[in-house]
C-alpha positions in Angstrom: -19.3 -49.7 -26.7 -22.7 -48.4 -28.0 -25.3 -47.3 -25.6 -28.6 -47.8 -25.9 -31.3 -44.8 -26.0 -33.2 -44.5 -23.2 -37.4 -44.5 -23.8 -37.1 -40.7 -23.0 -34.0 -39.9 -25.5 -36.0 -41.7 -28.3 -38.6 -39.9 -27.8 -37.2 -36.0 -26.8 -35.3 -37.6 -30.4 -38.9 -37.8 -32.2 -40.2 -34.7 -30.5 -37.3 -32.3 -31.6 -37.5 -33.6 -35.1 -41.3 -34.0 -35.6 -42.7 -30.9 -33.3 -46.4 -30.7 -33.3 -48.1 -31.9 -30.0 -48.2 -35.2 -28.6 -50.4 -37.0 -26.5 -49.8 -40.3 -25.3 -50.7 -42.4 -28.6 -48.0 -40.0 -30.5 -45.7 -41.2 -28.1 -46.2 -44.5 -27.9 -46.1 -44.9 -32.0 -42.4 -42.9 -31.8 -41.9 -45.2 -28.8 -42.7 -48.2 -31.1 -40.8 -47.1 -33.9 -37.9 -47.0 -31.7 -38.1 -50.6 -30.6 -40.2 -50.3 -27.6 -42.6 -53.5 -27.7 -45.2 -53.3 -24.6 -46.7 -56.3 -23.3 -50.4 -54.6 -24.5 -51.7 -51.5 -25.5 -52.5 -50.4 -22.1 -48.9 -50.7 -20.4 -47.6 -49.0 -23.5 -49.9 -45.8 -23.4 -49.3 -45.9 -19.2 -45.2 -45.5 -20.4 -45.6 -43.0 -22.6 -47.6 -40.9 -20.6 -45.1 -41.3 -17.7 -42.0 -40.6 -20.2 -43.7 -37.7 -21.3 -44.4 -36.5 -17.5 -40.6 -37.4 -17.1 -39.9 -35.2 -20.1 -42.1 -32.0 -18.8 -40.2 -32.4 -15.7 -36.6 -32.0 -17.5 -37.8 -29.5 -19.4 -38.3 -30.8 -22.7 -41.7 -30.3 -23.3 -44.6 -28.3 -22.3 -48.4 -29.4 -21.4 -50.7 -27.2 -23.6 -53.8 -29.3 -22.8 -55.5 -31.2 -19.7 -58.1 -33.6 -21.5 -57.1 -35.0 -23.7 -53.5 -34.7 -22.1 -51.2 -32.9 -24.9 -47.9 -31.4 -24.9 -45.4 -29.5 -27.0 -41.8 -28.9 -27.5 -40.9 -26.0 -24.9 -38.6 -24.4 -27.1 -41.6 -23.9 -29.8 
């Protein structure tokens, strides 16, 4: 039985390989990229921000920025 990848392994996925920061239109593209097909632009950037918030919360990434939002990989 194949799972599928959650929004937040795709992109902790795109992050680890990738690096660099990312802000909420990086995410969405790697978001994209992995299938992820928002109803509009604006629902899409709200997800990624929030699976990016998700993802500082676990650990995976750091913010470096408050406006424009940015983040890093935490292990970088």
């Amino acid at each position: 039985m194949n799972s599928t990848p959650t929004h937040a392994d795709s992109l902790t996925e795109a992050i680890r390989a990738l690096g660099g920061t990312w802000g909420a239109e990086r995410a969405l593209a790697a978001l994209f990229g992995a299938g992820y097909r928002p109803v509009d632009a604006a629902a899409g950037e709200k997800r990624a921000r929030q699976v990016l918030r998700d993802l500082a919360e676990a650990g995976v990434v750091v913010k470096t920025n408050e406006r424009p939002v940015e983040y890093r990989r935490a292990d970088s």
